[in-house]
C-alpha positions in Angstrom: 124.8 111.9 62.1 125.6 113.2 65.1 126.1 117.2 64.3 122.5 116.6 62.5 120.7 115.7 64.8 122.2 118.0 67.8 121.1 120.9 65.5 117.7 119.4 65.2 117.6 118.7 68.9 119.0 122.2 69.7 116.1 123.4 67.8 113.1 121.7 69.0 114.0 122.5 72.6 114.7 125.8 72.4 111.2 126.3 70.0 109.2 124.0 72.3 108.4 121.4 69.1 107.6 117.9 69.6 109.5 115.4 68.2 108.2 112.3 67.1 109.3 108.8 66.2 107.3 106.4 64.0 108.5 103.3 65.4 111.5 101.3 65.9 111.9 99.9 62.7 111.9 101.9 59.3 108.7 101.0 57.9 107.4 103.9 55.3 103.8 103.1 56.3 104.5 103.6 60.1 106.2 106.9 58.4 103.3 107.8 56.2 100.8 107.4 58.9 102.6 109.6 61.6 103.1 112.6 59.4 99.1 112.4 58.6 98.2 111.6 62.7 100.5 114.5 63.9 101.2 117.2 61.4 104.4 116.6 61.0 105.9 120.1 59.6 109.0 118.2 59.1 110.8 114.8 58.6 114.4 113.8 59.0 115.7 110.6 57.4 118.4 108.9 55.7 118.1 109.7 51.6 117.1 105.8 51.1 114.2 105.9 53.6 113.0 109.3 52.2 113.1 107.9 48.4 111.6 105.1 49.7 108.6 107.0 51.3 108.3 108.9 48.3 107.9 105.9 46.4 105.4 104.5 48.2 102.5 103.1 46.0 99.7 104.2 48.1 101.4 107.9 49.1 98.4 109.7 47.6 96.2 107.8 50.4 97.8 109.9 52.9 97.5 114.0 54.0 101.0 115.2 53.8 100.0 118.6 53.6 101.4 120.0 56.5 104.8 119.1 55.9 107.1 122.0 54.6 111.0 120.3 55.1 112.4 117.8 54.9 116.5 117.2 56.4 118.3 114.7 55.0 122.0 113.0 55.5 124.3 110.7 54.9 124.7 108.4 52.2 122.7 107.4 49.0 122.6 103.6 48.1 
């Protein structure tokens, strides 16, 4: 976890990106919505909470359209 996100961190500052976090518990909607409000171009998350975003029922609702990557770690359960 920790060598993940030092690379991500090491990235955003040195290519001025903003980093942003939904909320502090893992709700997909909170998720969902974020992406859509800020253009997220990319989303980190454990393999659960991605699978569970991409389960969502109500995915199509939102504009994911701007994100091109998605970094994922650790372990599925």
């Amino acid at each position: 976890h920790i060598g993940t996100m030092t690379a991500i961190i090491h990235v955003v500052v040195r290519k001025k990106l903003r980093l942003v976090f939904p909320s502090y518990k893992l709700d997909v909607k909170d998720i969902l919505e974020t992406v859509q409000k800020y253009k997220c171009t990319a989303i980190n998350g454990l393999p659960k909470i991605l699978l569970n975003v991409l389960n969502y029922p109500n995915i199509k609702d939102y504009d994911l359209s701007s994100v091109y990557a998605v970094i994922s770690g650790g372990q599925l359960i």
